[in-house]
Each structure stands twice: as structure tokens, then as C-alpha cells.
N, C-alpha and C positions, 0 to 999 in steps of 0.2 A: 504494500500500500504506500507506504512509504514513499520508492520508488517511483508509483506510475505518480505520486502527488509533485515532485522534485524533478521529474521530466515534463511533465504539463506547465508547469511552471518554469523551466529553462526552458522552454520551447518556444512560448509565447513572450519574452524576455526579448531573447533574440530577434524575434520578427517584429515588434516593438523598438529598437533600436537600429535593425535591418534600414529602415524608414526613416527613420529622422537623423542619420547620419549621412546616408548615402551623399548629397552634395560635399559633405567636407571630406569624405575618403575617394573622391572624383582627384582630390589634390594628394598625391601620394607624398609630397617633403613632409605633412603634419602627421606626426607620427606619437607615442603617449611616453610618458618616463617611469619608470621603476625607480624605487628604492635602492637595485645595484645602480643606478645612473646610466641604463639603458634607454634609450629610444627604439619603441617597436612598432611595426602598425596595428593596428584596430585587433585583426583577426588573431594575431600573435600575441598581442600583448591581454587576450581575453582569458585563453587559454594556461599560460603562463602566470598571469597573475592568481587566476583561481586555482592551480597547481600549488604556489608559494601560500596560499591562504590555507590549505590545508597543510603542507609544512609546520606552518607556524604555532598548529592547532598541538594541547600535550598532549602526551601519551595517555592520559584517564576518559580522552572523547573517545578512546577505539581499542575494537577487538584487538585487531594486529592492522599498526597504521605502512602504509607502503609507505616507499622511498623517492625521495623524490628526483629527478634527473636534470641536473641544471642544464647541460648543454641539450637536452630536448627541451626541455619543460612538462616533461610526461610526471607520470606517477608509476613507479616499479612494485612490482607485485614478486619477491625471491620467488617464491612458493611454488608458482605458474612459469616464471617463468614469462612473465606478459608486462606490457608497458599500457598505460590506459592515456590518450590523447584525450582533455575532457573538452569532452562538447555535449548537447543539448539529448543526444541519440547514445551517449556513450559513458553513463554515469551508474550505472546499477549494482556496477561492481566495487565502486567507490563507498556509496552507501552502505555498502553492504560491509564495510571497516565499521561503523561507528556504535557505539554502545547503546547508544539511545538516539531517539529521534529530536531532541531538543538540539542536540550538539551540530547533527545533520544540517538544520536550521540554522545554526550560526555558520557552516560554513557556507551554505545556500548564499546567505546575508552578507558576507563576505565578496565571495564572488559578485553580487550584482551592484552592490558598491565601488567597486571596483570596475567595473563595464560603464557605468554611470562616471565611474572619476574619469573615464577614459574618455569617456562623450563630451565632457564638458572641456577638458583638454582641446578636444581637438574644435569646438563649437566655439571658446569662449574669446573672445579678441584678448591680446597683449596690451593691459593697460599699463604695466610698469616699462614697457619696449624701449625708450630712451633716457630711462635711469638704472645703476644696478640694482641688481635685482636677484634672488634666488627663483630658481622657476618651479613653476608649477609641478606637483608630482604627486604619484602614488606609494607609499611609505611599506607595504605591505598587510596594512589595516584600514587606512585612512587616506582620503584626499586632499593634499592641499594647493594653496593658492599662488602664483605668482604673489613672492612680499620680499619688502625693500629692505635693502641691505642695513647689520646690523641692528634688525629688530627680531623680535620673537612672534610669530603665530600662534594661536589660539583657537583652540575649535572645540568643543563639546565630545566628547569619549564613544564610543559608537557602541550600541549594543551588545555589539558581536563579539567584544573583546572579552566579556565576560563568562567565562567558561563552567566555573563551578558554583556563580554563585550570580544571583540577578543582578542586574546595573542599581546603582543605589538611588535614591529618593529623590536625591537633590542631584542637579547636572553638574558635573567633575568635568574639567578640561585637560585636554593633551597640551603641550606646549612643541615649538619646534623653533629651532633657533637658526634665523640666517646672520650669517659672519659676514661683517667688514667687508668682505672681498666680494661679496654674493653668492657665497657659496654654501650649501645647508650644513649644521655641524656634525664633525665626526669622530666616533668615538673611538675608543685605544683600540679596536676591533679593524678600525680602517673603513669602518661602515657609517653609511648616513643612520642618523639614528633620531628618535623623536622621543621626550620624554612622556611615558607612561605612570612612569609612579604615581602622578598624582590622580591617576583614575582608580585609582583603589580605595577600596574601604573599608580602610584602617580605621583614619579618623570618627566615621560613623560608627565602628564598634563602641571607638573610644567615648564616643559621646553617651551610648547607649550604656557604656559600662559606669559611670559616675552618673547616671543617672538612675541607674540601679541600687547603686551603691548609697549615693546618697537617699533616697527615698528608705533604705533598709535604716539608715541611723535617724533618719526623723521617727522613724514608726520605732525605735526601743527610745528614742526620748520620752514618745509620749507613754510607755510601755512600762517606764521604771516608775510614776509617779501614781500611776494607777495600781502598779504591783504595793509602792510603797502605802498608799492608802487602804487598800485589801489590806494587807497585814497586819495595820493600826486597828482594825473593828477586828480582826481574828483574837 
């Protein structure tokens, strides 16, 4: 069930964006960015991206997660012995990794955020074009904007990043920093990188836990003078 619900849905996806892209992939130089700092076209860069979106997903979303194949962009299956190319006709055996269907769903989420980052990439005009600028890109979770050098972007934490535990209450922001140079920043790893941390919810336990806490010590304040008074008539 599963399956035919996540092929109905990439199917119609596609022929949805088939359409209102076609005049800007008429221009093959516009092409979308990656997180490695690739430029690919539309059709490559769909595939590839939603390959890295499951990558990126832990080992607790899946039976046994495949591997994944940088210089294809496929997904590797030891077992079989088989490479899975993901397109709209060719996902059943991908599903068929994940422990549950929620998780399925967030790489669903992943993917079509990702085809969306790519749309508007190639749709949206260069507003920073004659200043510097860090450019537009897909981070491997999130989209961001052409922004001008030596400042930080901001954008809201997406769903989908959330694997074990629901998005919290209140909206938490990713941060991403473009450097001096315009160039996005990179970490000891050699990779562009986007700060996450603050999409966790830490804080909100912490809130939840001193509010716990304290409410346990108002109720023995008022607990000792009621015990004290009982005892006085005993």
C-alpha cells in the first residue's frame, strides 16, 4: 500500500513540474547546485538529490539501508546485487528498506523539496547578479537563496529533518553563513555545511523540564503547611 501511495504521488509530482519548467530547461546553461558544489541539470540533479536525501537519513529509519553510489547517484542494494536509478516507476524496492511508513514520508518530503529547490533555481531571476554574493543552493535538506556576502541566512527547519521525534511547537531556524568572499562556509570536513543545531529540541525539553520541576516544589510548599496543621489537631 504503501508503495502504490508513494508512486501515485511521485508520478503526479513529476508531470506537475514536467509543465511549468519546460521553458526554462528549453535553456540548457541553467542548470541547479548541490551541496558538493555541483551544477546539474533538472533531470540529474532530481535523481541525485533524492538518492543523497536518503543517505543522509540514520540507520533507525530502515531494515537494511543500501548504499549509496556517488559517481552514479544510484542507490546499491550488496544483497542483489542491483543499483536502483530513483525515478517515479522505480521506487518499490527503496520502500521496501524503511521500518515504518512515517520515515518513508520524510524521505518522500525530502525529495520533493528538493525538485521544488531545483524549480525555483532555475525559474527565479538573479537578484544579487552585480554584487557578491553566495549562490543559490540545495544543502542536502534545505533550499537556499542567492545572499550577500558576509551575512548569515535564515530559514525555518523543515519537517523532514526530524526523524525520531516530531518538529517542535514553536518554529526553530537553520542558519547558513556566507563569507567575505561569497563563498558559503566550510567546515574542517572541506564541506559546505549549514548549521542544524539549532533545530533541535533540546531547549524545549529544557523548558519542559523546570517547568516540571518547579511546579513539583510549589505543590510540597503548599504540602508541608497543610501536613504541619494535620498534625497540630492529631
Amino acid at each position: 500500500m504503501l508503495a502504490l501511495l508513494a508512486y501515485l504521488y511521485l508520478q503526479k509530482f513529476f508531470q506537475c513540474e514536467a509543465s511549468s519548467i519546460i521553458s526554462a530547461l528549453e535553456r540548457p546553461e541553467i542548470k541547479c547546485r548541490n551541496e558538493q558544489q555541483i551544477y546539474l541539470p533538472y533531470d540529474e540533479f532530481k535523481t541525485e538529490a533524492c538518492a543523497r536525501c536518503y543517505k543522509y537519513m540514520p540507520s533507525v529509519a530502515f531494515h537494511f539501508k543500501l548504499q549509496y553510489t556517488k559517481e552514479l547517484g544510484t542507490l546499491y542494494d550488496p544483497r542483489i546485487n542491483a543499483s536502483h536509478y530513483l525515478n517515479p516507476f522505480n521506487i518499490s524496492e527503496v520502500l521496501n528498506t524503511f521500518v515504518e511508513e512515517s520515515f518513508a514520508e520524510k524521505w518522500i518530503s525530502c525529495c520533493r523539496a528538493a525538485w521544488e529547490c531545483c524549480n525555483t533555481m532555475i525559474k527565479t531571476p538573479a537578484s544579487l547578479k552585480n554584487t557578491k554574493h553566495c549562490p543559490r543552493t540545495w544543502d542536502g535538506w534545505q533550499c537556499w537563496p542567492d545572499t550577500p556576502a558576509g551575512t548569515t541566512a535564515s530559514l525555518p527547519c523543515q519537517n523532514h529533518i526530524y526523524f525520531e521525534n516530531g518538529p517542535p511547537s514553536c518554529t526553530k531556524y537553520a542558519h547558513k553563513e556566507c563569507l567575505p568572499n561569497g563563498t558559503w562556509y566550510i567546515n574542517e570536513y572541506r564541506r559546505e555545511w549549514t548549521n542544524y543545531t539549532t533545530c533541535g529540541r533540546r531547549e524545549e525539553h529544557r523548558q519542559y523540564l523546570y517547568f516540571h520541576v518547579t511546579t513539583y516544589i510549589i505543590s510540597i510548599i503548599f504540602i508541608i503547611p497543610a501536613l504541619i496543621i494535620f498534625m497540630s489537631y492529631k
